[in-house]
C-alpha positions as CSV (number, residue, x, y, z in Angstrom):
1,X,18.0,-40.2,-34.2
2,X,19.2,-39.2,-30.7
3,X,20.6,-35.6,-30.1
4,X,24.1,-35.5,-30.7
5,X,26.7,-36.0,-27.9
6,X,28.6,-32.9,-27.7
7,X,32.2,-33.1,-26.3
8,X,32.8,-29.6,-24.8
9,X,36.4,-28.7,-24.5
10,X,37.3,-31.2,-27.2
11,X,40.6,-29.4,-28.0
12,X,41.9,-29.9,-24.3
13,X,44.7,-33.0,-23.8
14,X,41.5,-35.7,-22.7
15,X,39.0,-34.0,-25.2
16,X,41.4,-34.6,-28.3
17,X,41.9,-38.4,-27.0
18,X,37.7,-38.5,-26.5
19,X,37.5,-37.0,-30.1
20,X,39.1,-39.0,-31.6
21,X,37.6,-42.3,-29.4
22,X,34.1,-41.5,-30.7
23,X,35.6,-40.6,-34.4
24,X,36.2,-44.3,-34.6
25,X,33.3,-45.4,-32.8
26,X,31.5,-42.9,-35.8
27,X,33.2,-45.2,-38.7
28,X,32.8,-48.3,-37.4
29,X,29.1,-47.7,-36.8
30,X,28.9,-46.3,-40.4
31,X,29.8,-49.1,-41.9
32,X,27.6,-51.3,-40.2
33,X,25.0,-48.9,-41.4
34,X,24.8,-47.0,-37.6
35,X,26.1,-43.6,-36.6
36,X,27.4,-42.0,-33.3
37,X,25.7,-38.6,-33.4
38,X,28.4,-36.1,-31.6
39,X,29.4,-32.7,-32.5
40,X,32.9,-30.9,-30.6
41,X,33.1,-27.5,-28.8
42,X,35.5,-25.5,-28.0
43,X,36.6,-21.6,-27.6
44,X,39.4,-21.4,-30.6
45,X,37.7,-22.5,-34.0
46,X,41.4,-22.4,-35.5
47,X,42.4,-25.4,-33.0
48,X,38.7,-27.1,-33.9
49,X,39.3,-27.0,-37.7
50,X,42.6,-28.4,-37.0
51,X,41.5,-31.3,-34.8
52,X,38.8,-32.0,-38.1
53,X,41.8,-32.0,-40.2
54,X,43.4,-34.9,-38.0
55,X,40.6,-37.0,-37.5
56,X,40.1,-37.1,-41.4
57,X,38.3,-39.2,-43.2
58,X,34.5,-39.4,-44.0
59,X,32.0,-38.3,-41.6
60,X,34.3,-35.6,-40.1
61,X,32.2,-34.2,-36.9
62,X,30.9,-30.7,-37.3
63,X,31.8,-28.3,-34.2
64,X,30.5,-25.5,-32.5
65,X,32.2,-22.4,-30.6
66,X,31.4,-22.1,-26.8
67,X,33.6,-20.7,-24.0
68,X,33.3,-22.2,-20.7
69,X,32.1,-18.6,-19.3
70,X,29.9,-17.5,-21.9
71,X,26.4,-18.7,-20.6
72,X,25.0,-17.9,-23.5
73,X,26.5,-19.8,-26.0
74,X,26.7,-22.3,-23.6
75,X,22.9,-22.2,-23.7
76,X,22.9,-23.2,-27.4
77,X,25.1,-26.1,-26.9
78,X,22.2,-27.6,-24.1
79,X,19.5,-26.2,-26.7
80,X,21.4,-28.7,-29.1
81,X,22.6,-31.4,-27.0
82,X,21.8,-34.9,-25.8
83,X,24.4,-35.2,-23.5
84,X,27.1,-32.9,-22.7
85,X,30.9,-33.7,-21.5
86,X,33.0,-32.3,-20.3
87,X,36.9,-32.1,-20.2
88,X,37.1,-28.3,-19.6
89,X,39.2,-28.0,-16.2
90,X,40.2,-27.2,-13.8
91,X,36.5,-27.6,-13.3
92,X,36.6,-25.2,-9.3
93,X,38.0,-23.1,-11.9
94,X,35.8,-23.0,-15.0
95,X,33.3,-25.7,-14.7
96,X,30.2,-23.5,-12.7
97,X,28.8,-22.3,-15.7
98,X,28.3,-25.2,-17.6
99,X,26.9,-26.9,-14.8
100,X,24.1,-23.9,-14.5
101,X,23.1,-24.3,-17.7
102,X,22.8,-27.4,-18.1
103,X,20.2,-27.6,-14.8
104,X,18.4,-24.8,-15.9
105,X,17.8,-26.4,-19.1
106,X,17.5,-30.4,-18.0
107,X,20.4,-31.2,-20.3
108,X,22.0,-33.8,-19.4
109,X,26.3,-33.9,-18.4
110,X,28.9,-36.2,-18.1
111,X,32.8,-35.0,-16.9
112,X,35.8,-36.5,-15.2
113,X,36.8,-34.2,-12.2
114,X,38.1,-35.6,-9.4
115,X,38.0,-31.7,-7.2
116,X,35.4,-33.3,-4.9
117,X,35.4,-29.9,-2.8
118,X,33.5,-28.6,-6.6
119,X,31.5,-31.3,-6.7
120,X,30.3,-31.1,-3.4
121,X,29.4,-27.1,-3.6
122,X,27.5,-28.0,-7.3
123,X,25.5,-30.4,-5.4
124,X,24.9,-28.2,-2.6
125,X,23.5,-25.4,-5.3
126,X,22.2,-27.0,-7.9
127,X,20.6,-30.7,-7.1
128,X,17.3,-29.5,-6.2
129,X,16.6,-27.7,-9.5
130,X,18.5,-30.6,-11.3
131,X,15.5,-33.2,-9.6
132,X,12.6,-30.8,-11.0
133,X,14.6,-30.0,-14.6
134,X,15.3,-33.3,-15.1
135,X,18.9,-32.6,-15.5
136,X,21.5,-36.1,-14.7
137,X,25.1,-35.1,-13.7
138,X,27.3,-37.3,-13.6
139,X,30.9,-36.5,-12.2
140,X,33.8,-38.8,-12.1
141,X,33.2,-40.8,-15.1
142,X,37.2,-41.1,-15.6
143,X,39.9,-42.9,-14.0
144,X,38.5,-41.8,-10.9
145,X,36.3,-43.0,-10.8
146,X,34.5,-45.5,-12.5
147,X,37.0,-48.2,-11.8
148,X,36.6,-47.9,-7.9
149,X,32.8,-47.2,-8.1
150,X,31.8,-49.9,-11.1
151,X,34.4,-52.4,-9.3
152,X,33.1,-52.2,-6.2
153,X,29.1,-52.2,-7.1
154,X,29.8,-55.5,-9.6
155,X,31.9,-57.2,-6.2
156,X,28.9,-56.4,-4.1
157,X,26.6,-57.8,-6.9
158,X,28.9,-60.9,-7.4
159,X,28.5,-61.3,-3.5
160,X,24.5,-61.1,-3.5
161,X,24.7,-63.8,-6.3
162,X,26.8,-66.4,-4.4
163,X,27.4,-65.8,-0.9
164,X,23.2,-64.4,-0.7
165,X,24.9,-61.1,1.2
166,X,25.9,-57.9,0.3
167,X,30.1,-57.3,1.9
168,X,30.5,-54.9,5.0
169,X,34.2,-54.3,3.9
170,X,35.7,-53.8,0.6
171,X,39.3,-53.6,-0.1
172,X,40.7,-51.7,-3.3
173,X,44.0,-52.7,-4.3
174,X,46.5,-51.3,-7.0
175,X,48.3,-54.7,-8.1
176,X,49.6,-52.9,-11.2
177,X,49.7,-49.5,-12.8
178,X,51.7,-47.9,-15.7
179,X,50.5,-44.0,-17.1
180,X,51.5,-40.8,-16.6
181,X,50.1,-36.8,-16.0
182,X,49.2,-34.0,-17.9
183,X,49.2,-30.8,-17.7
184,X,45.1,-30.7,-16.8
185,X,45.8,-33.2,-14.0
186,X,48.5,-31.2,-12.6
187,X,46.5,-28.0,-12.7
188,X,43.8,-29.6,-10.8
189,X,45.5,-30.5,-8.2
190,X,47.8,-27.5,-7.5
191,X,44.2,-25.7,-7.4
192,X,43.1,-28.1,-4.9
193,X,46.0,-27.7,-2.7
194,X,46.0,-23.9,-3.1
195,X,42.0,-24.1,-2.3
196,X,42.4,-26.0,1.3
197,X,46.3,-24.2,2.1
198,X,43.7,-21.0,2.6
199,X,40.6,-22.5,4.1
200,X,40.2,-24.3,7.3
201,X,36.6,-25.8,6.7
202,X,37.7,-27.1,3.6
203,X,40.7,-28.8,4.3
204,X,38.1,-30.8,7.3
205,X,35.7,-31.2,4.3
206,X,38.5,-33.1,2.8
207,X,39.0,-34.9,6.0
208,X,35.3,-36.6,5.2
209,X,34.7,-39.6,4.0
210,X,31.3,-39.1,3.8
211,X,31.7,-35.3,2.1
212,X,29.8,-36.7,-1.2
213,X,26.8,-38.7,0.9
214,X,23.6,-36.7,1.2
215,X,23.4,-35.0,4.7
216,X,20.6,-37.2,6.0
217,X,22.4,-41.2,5.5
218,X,25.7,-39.5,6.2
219,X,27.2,-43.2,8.2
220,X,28.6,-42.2,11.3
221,X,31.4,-45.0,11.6
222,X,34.6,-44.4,11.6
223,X,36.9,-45.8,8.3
224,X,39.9,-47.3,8.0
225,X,43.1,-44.6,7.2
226,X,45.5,-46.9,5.2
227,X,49.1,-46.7,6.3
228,X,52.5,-47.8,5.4
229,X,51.7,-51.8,6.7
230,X,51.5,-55.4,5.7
231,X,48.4,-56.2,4.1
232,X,47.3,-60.7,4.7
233,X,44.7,-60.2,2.2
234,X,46.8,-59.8,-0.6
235,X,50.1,-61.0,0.1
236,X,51.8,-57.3,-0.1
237,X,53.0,-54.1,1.8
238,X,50.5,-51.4,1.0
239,X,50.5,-47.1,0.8
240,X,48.1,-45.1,0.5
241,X,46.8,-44.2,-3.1
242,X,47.1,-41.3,-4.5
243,X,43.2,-41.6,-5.9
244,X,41.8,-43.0,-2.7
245,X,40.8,-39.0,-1.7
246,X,38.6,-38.6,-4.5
247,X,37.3,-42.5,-5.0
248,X,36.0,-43.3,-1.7
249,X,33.9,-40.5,-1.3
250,X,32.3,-40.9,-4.7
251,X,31.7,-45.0,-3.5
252,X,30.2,-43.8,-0.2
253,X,28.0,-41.7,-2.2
254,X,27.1,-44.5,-4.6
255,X,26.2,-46.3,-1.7
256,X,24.0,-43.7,-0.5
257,X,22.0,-42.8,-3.4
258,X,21.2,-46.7,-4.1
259,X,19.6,-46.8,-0.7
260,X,22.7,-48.3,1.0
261,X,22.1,-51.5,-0.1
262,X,25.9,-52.2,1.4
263,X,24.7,-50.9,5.0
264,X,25.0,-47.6,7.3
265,X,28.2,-49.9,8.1
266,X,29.7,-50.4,4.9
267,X,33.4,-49.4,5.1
268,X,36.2,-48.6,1.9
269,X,39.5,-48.2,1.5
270,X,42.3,-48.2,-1.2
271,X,45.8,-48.7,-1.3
272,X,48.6,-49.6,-4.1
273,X,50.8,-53.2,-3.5
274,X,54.2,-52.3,-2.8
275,X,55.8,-55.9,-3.2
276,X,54.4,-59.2,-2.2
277,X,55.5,-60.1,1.7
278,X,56.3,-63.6,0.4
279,X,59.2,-62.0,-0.8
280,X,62.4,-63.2,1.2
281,X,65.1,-60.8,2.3
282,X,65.6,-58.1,0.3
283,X,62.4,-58.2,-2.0
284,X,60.7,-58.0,1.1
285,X,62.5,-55.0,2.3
286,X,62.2,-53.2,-0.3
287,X,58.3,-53.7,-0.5
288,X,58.2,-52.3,3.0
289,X,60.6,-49.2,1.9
290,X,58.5,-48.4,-0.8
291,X,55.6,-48.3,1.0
292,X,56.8,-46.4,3.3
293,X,58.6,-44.0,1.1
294,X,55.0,-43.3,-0.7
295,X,53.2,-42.9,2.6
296,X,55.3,-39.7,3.2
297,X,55.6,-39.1,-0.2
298,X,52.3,-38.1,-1.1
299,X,51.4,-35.6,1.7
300,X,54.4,-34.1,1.0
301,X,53.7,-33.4,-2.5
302,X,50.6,-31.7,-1.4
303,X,52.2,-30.0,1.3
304,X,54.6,-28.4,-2.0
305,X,51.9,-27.8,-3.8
306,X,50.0,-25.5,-1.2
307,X,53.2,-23.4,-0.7
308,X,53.2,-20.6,-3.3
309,X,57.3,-21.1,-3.6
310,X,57.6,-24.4,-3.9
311,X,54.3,-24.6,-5.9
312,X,55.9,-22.6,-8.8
313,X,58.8,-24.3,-8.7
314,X,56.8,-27.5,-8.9
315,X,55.2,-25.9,-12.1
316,X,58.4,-25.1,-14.2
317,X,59.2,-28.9,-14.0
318,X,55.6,-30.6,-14.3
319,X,53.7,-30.9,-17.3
320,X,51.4,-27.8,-18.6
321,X,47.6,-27.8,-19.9
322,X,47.6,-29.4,-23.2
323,X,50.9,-31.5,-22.3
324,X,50.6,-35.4,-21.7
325,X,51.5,-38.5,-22.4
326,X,52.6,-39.6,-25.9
327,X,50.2,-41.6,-28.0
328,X,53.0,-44.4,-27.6
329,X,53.0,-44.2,-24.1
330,X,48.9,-44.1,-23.9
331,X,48.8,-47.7,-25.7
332,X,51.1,-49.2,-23.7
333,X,49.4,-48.2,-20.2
334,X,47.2,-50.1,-17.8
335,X,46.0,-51.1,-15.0
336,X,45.3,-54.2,-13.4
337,X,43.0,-53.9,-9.4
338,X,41.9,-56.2,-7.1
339,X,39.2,-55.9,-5.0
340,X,38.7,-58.2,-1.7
341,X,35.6,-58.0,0.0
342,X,34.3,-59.4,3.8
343,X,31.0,-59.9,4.6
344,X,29.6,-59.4,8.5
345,X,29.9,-62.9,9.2
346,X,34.1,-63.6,8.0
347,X,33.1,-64.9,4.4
348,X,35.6,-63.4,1.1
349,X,34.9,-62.6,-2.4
350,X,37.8,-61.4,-4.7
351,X,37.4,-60.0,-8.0
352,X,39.6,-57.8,-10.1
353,X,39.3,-55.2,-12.4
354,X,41.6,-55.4,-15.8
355,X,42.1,-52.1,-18.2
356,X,44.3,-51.1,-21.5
357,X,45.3,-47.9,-21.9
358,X,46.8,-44.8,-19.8
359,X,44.4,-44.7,-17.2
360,X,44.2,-41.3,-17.1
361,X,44.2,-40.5,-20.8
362,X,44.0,-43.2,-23.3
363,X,41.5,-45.1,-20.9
364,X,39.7,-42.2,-19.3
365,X,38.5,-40.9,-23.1
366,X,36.9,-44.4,-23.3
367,X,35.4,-44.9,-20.1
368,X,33.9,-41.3,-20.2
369,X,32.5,-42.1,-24.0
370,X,30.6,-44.9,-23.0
371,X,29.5,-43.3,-19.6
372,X,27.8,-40.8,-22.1
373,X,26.4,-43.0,-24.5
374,X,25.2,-44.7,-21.8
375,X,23.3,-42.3,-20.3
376,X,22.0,-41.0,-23.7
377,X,21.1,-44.3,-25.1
378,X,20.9,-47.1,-22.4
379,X,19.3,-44.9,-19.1
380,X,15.4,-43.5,-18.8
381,X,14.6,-40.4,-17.2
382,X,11.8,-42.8,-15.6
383,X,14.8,-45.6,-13.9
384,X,17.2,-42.5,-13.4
385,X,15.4,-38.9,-13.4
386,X,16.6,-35.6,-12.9
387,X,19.6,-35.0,-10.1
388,X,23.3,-35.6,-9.3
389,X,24.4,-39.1,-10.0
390,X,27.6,-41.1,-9.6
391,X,28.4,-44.0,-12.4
392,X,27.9,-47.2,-10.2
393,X,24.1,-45.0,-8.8
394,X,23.3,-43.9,-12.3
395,X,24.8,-46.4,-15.1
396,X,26.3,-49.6,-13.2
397,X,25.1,-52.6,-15.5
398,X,24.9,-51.2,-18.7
399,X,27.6,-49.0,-18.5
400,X,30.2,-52.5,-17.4
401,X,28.7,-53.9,-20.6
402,X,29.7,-50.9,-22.4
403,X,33.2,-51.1,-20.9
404,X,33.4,-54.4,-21.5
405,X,32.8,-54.4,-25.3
406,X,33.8,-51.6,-26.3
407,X,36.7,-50.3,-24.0
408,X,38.9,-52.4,-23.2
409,X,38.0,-53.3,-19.1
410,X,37.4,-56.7,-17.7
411,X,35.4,-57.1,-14.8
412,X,36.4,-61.1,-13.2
413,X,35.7,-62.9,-10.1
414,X,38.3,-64.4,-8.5
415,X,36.9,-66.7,-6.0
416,X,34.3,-66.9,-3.5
């Protein structure tokens, strides 16, 4: 049997939603005469022995304590493991550690952090012991950003296949979306803010597309900043998305580490659909409004959140660590992309991207299950050895099988 999965910080808002994602996975493999070997971890065996009470049932998982700064016991949690994730953040905050020991031991790790300024100093310490260890990180294997990174690697393999090229441009669209925050989320980015309000170089880090890409096929051409503006493509005013920060530099990087297969030239950007410009009088109006409205919107949330007054006021009103969305309001999420790519010589390829759930919750415990199963059960050391991965560099095929099947994502073309 493969060493058990262990998910560490299992008591956390995402962990209890991945909990209890692989508990059903467990029974349903049971009784087809399978298992899904996994184990939790956490710091408060009260809350662990609680979280076993609500998942119920027979083959209740056993746990194991660990706190995120105790390298020690984090050590017996690689010692045991066959992959290791992660839901313990804000991970600039408390995710070092785990990373360490997880190197130093060639144990492999799966999380969802979207604080590419943490991902980028991990990297910058840690990937070269990681490549002789035979240690595979994998960040991002959430909401951001396995949608943007799978959806763009199966459009590019969907334009190999019928137009015999790979696309220079890609195009992310938000068509739909329905979810909501939790208290993790929001802690992550108030750290981010508060991280670049006090650091020059960092807020020009996070000026770089190309902050992810290893320093020697860092592309030098300039990408596209999306605005408040009328997009042909797709038939809609378009603003800037809030995930577009994190997401594009994790595709650029995917691009990188696969040898850019998509060019030194390859450009990305993403945006969320405002209101379709075939929209007469008002309707169209009010698609330009809103896109306006969120193109100022967003930096100006930032902007609060690096400012220590408004920043606390922000946090009396937002939702804490351990707060999220209801279980209600997880099932009835989604979201629904669409991805439009151009090759060098004018050709298009459209394809969209369907899920269920929250993204960021209900969703996000799914996708980061089967990114770990994936790379437990469906990746070799030999194909994929030791170093810092993305999904699309280090799972792509298997892992939009897994999706596909077993969490609730549909991966289409559109037309050609």
């Amino acid at each position: 049997m493969n060493k058990p999965l262990i998910v560490f910080g299992a008591t956390s808002f995402v962990g209890q939603i991945l909990c209890r994602y692989l508990h059903e996975l467990n029974l349903e493999a049971q009784a087809e005469g399978g298992s899904v070997n996994w184990l939790m971890a956490a710091r408060s065996e009260e809350k662990l022995k609680r979280l076993q009470q609500e998942l119920g049932g027979p083959h209740v998982p056993e746990y194991r304590l660990a706190d995120a700064g105790n390298e020690t016991q984090l050590r017996a949690l690689c010692d045991e493991a066959g992959v290791i994730i992660s839901t313990v953040g804000p991970y600039a905050l408390y995710g070092e550690p785990l990373i360490k020991v997880c190197v130093e031991t060639g144990t492999d790790y799966c999380d969802l952090t979207g604080e590419t300024q943490w991902i980028r100093r991990m990297i910058e310490r840690y990937e070269a012991q990681a490549r002789v260890s035979g240690a595979r990180i994998v960040h991002c294997c959430g909401f951001d950003s396995i949608p943007s990174d799978l959806g763009v690697w199966f459009l590019q393999q969907q334009a190999q296949q019928q137009l015999g090229t790979h696309c220079q441009h890609v195009k992310m669209r938000v068509r739909k979306f329905k979810g909501g925050f939790s208290g993790g989320t929001v802690a992550s980015m108030m750290n981010v803010a508060k991280e670049a309000a006090s650091d020059p170089a960092l807020r020009r880090e996070m000026a770089d597309p190309y902050s992810l890409c290893p320093p020697d096929s860092k592309p030098q051409i300039k990408q596209h900043k999306i605005t408040a503006t009328l997009d042909e493509d797709v038939d809609s005013w378009i603003a800037p998305f809030v995930m577009e920060a994190i997401n594009t530099r994790v595709v650029h990087r995917s691009n990188a580490l696969l040898g850019q297969p998509w060019g030194a030239d390859f450009q990305y950007d993403e945006a969320v659909m405002t209101r379709s410009s075939g929209a007469k009088g008002s309707g169209e109006n009010k698609g330009r409004s809103r896109a306006k409205l969120t193109a100022l919107g967003q930096p100006l949330m930032m902007l609060g959140m690096a400012v220590p007054p408004t920043r606390w006021l922000m946090s009396r009103f937002l939702p804490k660590p351990g707060e999220g969305p209801s279980p209600e309001m997880q099932q009835k999420g989604f979201f629904d992309l669409v991805f439009v790519g151009h090759t060098h010589d004018k050709r298009t390829i459209r394809t969209t991207l369907y899920g269920e759930r929250d993204p960021g919750y209900g969703a996000t415990g799914r996708m980061l299950g089967q990114a770990a199963l994936c790379l437990r059960d469906d990746v070799s050391r030999e194909d994929k050895p030791g170093g810092f991965w993305t999904p699309a560099s280090a799972l792509a095929e298997p892992l939009i099988a897994r999706l596909e099947a077993n969490a609730g994502l549909s991966f289409k073309v559109k037309s050609a």
